[in-house]
C-alpha positions in Angstrom: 7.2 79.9 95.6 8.6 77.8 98.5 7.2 79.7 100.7 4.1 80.0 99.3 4.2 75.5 99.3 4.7 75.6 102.4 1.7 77.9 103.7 -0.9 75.4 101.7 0.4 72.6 103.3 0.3 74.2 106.0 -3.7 75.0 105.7 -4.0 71.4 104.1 -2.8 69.6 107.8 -5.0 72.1 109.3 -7.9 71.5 107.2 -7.2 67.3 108.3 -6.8 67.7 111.6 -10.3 69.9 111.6 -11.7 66.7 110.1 -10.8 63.9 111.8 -14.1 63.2 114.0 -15.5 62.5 110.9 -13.5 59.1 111.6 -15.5 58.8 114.1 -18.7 59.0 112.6 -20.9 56.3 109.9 -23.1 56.2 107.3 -26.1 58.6 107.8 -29.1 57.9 105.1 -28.9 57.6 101.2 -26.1 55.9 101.7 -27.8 52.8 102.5 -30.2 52.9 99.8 -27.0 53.5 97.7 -25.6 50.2 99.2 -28.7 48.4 99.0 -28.6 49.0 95.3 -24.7 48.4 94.2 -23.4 45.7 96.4 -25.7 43.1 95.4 -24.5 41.3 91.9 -25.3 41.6 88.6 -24.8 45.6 88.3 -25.1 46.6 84.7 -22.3 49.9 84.6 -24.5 50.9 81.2 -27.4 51.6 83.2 -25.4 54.3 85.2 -25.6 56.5 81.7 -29.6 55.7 80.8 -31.8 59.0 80.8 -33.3 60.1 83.8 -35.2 63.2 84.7 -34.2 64.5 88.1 -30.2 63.9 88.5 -28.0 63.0 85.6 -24.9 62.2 87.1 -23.8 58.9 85.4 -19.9 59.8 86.7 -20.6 60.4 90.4 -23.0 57.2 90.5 -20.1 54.8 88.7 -17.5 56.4 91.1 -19.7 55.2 94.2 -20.3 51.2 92.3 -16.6 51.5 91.9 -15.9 52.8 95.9 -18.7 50.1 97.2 -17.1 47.2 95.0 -14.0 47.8 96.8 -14.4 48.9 99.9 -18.0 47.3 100.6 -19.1 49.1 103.8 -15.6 49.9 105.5 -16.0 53.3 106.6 -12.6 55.0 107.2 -11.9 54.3 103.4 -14.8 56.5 102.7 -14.1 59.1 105.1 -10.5 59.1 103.9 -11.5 59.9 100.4 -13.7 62.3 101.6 -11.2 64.6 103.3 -8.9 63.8 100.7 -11.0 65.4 97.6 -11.8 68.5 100.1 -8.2 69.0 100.0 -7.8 68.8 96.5 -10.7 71.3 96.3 -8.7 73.4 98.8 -5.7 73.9 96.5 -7.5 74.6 93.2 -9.4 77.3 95.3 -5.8 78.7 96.1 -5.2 78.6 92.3 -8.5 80.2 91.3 -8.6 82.8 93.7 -4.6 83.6 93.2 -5.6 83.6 89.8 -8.2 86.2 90.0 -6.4 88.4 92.3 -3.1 88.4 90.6 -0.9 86.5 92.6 -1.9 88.9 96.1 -1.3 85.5 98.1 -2.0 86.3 101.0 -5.4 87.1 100.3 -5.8 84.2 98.3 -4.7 81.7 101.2 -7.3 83.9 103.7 -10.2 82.9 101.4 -8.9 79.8 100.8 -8.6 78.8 104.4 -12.2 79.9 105.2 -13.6 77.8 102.5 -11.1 74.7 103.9 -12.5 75.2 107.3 -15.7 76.6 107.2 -18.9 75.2 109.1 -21.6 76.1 106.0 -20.6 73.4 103.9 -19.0 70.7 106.2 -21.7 68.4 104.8 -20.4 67.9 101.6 -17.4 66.6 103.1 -18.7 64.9 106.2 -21.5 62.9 104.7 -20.1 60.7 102.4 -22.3 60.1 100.5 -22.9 63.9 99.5 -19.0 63.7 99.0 -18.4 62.1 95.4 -20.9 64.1 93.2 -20.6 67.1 95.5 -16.3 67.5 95.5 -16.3 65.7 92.2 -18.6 68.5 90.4 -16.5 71.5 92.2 -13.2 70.1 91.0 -14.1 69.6 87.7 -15.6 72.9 88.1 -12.6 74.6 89.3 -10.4 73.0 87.1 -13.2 74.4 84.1 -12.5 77.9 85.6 -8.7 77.7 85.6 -7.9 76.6 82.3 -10.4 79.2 80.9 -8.6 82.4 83.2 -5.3 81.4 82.9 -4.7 79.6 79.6 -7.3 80.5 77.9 -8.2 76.9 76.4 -12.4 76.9 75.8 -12.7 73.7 74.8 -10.9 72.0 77.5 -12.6 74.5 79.9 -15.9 72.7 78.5 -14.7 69.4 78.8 -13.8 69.9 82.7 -17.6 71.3 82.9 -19.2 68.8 81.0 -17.7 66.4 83.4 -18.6 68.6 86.5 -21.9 68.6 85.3 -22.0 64.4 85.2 -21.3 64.5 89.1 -24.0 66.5 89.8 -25.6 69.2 88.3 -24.5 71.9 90.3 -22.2 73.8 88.1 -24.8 74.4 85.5 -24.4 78.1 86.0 -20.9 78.0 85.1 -22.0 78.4 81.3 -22.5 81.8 82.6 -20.3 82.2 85.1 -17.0 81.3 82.6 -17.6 84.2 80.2 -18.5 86.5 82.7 -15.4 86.1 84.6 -13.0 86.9 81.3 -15.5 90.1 80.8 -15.1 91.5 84.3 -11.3 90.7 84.7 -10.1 91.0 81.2 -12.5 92.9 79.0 -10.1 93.4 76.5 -9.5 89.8 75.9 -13.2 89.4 75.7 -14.2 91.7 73.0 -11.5 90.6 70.9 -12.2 87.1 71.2 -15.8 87.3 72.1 -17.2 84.8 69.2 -14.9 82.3 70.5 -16.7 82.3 74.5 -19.9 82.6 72.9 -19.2 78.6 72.1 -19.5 78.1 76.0 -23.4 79.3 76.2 -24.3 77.7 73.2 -22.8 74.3 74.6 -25.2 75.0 77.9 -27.4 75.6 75.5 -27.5 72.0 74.1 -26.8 70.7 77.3 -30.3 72.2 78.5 -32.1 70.7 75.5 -30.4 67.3 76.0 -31.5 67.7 79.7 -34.9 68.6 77.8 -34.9 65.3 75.9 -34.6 62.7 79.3 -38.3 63.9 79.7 -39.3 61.9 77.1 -37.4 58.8 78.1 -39.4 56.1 80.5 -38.4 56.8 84.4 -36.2 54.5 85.8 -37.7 54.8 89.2 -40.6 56.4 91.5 -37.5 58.9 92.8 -37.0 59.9 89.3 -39.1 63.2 89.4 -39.3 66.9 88.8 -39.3 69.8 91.0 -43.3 70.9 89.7 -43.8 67.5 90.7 -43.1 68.0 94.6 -43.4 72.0 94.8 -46.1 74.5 93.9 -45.2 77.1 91.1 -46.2 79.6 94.3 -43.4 77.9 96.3 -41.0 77.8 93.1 -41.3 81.5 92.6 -40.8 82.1 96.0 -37.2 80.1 96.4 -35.9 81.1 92.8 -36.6 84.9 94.7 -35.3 83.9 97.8 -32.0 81.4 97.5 -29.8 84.1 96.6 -30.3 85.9 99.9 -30.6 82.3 101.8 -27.5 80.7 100.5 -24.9 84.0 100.5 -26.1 84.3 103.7 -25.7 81.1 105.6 -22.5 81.2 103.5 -21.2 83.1 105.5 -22.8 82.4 108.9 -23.9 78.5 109.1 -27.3 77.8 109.2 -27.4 76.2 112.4 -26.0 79.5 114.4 -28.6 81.7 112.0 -31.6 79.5 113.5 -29.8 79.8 116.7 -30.0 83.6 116.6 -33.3 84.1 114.8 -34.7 81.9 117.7 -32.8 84.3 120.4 -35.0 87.0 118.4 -38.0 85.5 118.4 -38.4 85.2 121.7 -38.4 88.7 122.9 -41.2 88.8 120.5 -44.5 89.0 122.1 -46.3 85.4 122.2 -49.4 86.5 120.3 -47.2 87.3 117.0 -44.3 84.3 117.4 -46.7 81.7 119.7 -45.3 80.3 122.7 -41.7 79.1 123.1 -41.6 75.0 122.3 -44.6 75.1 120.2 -44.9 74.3 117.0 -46.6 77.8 115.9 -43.0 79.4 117.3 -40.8 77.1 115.3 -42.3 77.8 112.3 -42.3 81.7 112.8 -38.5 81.5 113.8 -37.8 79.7 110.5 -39.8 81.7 108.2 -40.1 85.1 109.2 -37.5 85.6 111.5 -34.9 83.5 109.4 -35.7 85.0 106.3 -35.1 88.7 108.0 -31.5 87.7 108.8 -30.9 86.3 105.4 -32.0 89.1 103.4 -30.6 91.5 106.3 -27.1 89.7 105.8 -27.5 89.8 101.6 -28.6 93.3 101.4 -25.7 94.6 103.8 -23.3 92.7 101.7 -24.9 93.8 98.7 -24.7 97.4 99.5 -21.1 97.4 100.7 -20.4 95.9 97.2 -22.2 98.5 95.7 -20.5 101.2 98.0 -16.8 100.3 97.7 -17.6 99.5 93.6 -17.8 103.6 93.5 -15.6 104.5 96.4 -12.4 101.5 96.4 -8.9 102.3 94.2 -7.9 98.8 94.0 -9.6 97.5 90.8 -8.4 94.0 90.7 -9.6 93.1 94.7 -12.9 95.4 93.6 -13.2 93.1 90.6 -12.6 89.8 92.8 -15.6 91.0 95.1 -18.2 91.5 92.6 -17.4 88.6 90.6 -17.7 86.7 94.5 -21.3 87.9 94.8 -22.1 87.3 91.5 -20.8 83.4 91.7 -22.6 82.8 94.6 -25.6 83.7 93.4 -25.5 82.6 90.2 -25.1 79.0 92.2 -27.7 79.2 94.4 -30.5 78.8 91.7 -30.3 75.1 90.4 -30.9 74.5 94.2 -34.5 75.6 93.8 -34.8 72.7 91.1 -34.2 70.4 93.0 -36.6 67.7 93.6 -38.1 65.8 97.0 -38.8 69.3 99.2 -41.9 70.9 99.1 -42.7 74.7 100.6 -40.9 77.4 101.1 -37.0 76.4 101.7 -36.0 78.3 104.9 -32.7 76.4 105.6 -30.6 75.2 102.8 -28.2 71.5 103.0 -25.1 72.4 104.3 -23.5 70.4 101.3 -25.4 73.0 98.5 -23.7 75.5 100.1 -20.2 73.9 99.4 -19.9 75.4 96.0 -21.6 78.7 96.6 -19.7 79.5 99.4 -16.5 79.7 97.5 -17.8 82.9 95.6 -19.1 84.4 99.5 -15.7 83.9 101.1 -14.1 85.3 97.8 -16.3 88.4 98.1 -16.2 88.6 102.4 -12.0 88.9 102.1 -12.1 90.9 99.5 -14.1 93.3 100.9 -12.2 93.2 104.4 -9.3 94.2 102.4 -10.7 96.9 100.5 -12.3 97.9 104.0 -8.8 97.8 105.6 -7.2 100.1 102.8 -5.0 97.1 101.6 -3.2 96.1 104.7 -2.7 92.5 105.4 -2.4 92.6 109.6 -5.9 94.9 109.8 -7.6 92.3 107.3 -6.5 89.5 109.2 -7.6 91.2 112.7 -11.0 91.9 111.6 -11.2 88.0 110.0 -9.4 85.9 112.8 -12.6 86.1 115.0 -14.9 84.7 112.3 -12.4 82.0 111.0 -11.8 81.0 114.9 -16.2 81.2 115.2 -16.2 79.2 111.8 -13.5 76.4 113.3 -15.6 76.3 116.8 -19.0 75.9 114.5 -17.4 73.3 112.4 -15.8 71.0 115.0 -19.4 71.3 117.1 -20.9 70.2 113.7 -18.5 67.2 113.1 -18.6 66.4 116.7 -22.4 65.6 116.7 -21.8 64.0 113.6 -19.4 61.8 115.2 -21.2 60.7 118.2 -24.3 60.1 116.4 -22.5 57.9 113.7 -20.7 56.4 116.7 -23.9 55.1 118.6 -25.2 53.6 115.1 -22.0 51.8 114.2 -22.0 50.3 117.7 -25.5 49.0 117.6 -24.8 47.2 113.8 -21.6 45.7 115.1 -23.3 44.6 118.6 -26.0 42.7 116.5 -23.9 41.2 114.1 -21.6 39.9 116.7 -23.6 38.3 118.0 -25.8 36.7 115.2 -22.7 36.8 112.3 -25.1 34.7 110.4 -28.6 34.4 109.5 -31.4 32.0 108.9 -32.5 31.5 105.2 -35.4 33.3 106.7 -34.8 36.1 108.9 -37.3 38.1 110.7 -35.7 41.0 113.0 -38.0 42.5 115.8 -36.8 45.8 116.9 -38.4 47.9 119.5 -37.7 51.0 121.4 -39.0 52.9 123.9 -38.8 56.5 122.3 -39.2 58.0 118.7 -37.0 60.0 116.6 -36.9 62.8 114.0 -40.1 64.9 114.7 -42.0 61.0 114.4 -45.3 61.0 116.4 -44.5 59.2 120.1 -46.4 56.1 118.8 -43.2 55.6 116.1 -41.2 54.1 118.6 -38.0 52.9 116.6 -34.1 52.8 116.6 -31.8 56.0 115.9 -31.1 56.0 112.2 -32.1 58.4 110.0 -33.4 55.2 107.2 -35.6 52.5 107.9 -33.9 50.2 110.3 -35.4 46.8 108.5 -33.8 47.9 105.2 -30.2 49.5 106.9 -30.0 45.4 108.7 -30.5 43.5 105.4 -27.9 46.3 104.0 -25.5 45.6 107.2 -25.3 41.7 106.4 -25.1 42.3 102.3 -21.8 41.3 102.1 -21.6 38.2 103.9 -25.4 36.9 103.3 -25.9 38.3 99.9 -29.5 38.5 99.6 -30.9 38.9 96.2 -31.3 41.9 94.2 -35.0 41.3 94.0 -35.3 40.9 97.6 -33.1 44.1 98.5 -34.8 46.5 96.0 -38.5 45.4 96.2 -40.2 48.4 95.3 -42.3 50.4 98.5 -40.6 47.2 100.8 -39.1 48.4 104.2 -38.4 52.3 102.1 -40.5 54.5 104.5 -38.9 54.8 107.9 -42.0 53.3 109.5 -42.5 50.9 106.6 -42.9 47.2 108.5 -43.1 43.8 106.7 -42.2 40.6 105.1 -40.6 39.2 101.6 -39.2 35.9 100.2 -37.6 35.8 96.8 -36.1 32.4 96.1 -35.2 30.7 99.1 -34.2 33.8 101.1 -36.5 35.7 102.9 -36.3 39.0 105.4 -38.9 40.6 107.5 -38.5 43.9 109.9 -41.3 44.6 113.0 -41.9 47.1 115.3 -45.2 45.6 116.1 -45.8 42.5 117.9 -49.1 41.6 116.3 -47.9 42.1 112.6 -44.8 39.9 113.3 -46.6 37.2 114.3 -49.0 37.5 111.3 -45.8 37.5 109.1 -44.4 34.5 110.9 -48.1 32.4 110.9 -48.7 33.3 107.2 -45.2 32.3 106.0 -45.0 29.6 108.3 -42.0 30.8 109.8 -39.8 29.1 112.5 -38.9 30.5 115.9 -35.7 30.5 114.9 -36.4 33.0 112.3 -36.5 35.7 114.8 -33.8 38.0 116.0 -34.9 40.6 118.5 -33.7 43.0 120.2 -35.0 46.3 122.8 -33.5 49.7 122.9 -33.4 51.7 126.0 -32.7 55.5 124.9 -32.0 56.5 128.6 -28.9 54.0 128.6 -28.3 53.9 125.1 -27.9 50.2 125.5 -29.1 47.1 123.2 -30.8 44.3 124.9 -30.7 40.8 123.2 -34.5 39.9 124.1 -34.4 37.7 121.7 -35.0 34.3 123.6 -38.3 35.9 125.4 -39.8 36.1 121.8 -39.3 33.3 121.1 -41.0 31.5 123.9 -44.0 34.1 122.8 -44.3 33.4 119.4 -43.9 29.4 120.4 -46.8 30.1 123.2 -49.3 31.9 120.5 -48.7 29.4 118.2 -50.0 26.5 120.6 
């Protein structure tokens, strides 16, 4: 037992180290519009439970109000609980799969340390604001799955997934998933107790038709929708067909280095089926045909090993862990295709949907190693070492660009606000660039963040300015990423340009002084900020004359 402490600590300090650039990094996207709506006053914590159609996750949204009210926008605090609840989903995953496998440890801390450090799901962890409902839904999860194995307690097991569930959704499958796993590793137990599980579907049950009932409830906002709503039934059919094979599959091999590949592919491919290299035409070949050939290639290899060493493999218990591996993370691929805000066919999947999938792929890809390796330890850990050591690489490339990216963004908001700690009552901010980002047409020019820059400034200077409610969650106001404008409320007001001309409308038709104005030029070459804010000044004053 020492021993066996001492190895998971061991893969915990591992699993930190592997993550510190992600203290490097900064807020990426929702985020801010989750700051823009909890650090401004007045938050009502009942509205966190009212009905709503797309996400129901009262727990995971009080959790944030609670992280915001205390640490406002401090970013290591963030990260630090980020890395932190990986952990904790580390060592339950050591539980669960010792569990499974009957206390073969050393199998159990191999799949354990693939999940801790693989590149699939680093999102989950890494973007913090995928990190409470995501880690919070998987322990609860976990914790559903342990109780239920090992102690056999239903109702608590319930309790753990009714409050996995109120994080996020995720887990939905695990009304399945929990009986399931006392049929395949304990069939006995199940047939003489089987009227007793049969409460855990008939809870999911009623959790589906209370689900059902939000429909009927008013929408508490335009991002309150349904998946038919923003996908095709065509497109629906399609992914429900498809995730499986997607998900297991860039499970085990991250999504980025799949793409990488299919694009290696695709260009031996002659130009007349794939288009030419750098076009358009060849991107979306790569990601839809080629892609999709690698996943199900990947799946239906895995799939037919399973099937293989089902017949040929001695050791029941590893056999058992396997299947039940496949079968978990597939069964958690499909709420995925409800989700709402994509449209099309779904070629790459977010790296933090794959967290809790992947635990079931890893499960199944040790097992099998081990079966493959006629039970010996060294062999399984020879064949695995170079994929765990390609998984590390992956995920430290991953957190790296993370890192730099976040780094460049922090040090713009501080440069600003160092300069101009406070604002007018009336602030208009007049950002240009010289290049676009994010696929954005070359006429987009803008600033590298990932939301609307207006909204991510008013955001930034939330805490110390406190602009209203009203003002900060005006409905359609600075929410596109192009989105440019103007807006008083009270005696506060706050305006975000890109374009000369419709800046100095704002200004004339508010009446606006020239001390309003903060601007500010990006130079993408240099990655510098230039304070240009004095020269428009002197321009608005001139076209005012």
């Amino acid at each position: 037992m020492k021993n066996i402490c001492w190895i998971l600590f061991v893969i915990i300090i591992l699993t930190f180290l592997a993550y510190l650039p992600i203290f490097r990094g900064f807020f990426q996207h929702d985020e801010w519009i989750a700051f823009g709506q909890y650090l401004p006053a007045g938050k009502n914590l009942l509205s966190f439970f009212r009905p709503a159609v797309a996400h129901y996750v009262p727990l995971q949204q009080l959790l944030f109000y609670l992280y915001v009210s205390v640490f406002k926008l401090n970013f290591f605090w963030y990260a630090l609980f980020s890395v932190l609840a990986h952990l904790i989903v580390v060592c339950l995953s050591f539980i669960f799969f010792s569990s499974l496998l009957k206390n073969r440890i050393l199998i159990s801390i191999i799949a354990s340390l693939f999940f801790a450090l693989a590149a699939s799901g680093h999102q989950a962890t890494s973007w913090i604001a995928a990190d409470i409902n995501t880690h919070g839904s998987v322990i609860f999860g976990l914790l559903a799955l342990i109780v239920l194995y090992n102690f056999n307690k239903i109702w608590l097991s319930i309790i753990f997934l009714i409050t996995s569930l109120l994080f996020k959704e995720a887990t939905v499958a695990f009304f399945i998933i929990l009986p399931l796993m006392i049929y395949i590793f304990d069939k006995r137990r199940f047939l003489k107790n089987w009227v007793s599980y049969l409460k855990i579907p008939l809870v999911g049950f009623s959790y589906l038709l209370f689900r059902f009932s939000m429909f009927f409830f008013q929408r508490a906002n335009v991002e309150d929708q349904i998946v038919t709503e923003t996908q095709s039934l065509f497109d629906i059919i399609v992914n429900i067909v498809t995730f499986p094979a997607k998900i297991f599959s860039q499970s085990i091999i991250p999504s980025g280095q799949l793409l990488s590949l299919a694009k290696s592919i695709t260009k031996i491919l002659p130009t007349g089926i794939s288009g030419l290299y750098g076009t358009t035409a060849f991107d979306v070949y790569t990601e839809q045909v080629t892609l999709q050939i690698l996943n199900w290639t990947i799946f239906l290899v895995g799939l037919l090993v399973l099937i293989y060493f089902g017949r040929k493999a001695k050791n029941g218990i590893v056999k058992k862990t396997a299947a039940f591996g496949f079968i978990f993370a597939v069964l958690n691929s499909y709420i995925y295709v409800l989700s709402p805000g994509r449209s099309g066919n779904i070629s790459v999947i977010d790296s933090r949907n794959i967290y809790l999938p992947s635990l079931g792929a890893f499960l199944f890809l040790v097992s099998i190693i081990f079966i493959l390796s006629k039970n010996k330890i060294i062999k399984t850990l020879l064949i695995l070492l170079p994929l765990l050591f390609l998984n590390i690489f992956w995920l430290e490339k991953e957190l790296a660009f993370m890192a730099n990216r976040g780094t460049e963004r922090k040090q713009i908001l501080y440069q600003i606000k160092s300069l101009y700690p406070t604002l007018p009552e009336k602030t208009v901010f007049y950002m240009v660039s010289d290049t676009s980002f994010y696929g954005l047409p070359e006429s987009e020019k803008m600033f590298p963040f990932e939301t609307n820059f207006g909204y991510t400034l008013m955001v930034w200077y939330l805490p110390t300015e406190h602009f209203s409610r009203v003002l900060v969650n005006q409905p359609g106001f600075l929410y596109q990423l192009t989105d440019e404008g103007y807006k008083e409320d009270e005696e506060r007001g706050f305006g975000y340009f890109r374009n000369f001309d419709l800046m100095i409308k704002a200004v004339q038709e508010n009446k606006l002084q020239e001390e309003s104005i903060i601007a500010y030029r990006y130079d993408s070459s240099s990655k510098n900020l230039i304070d240009i804010t004095g020269q428009v000044r002197e321009e608005i004053g001139m076209v005012s004359e």
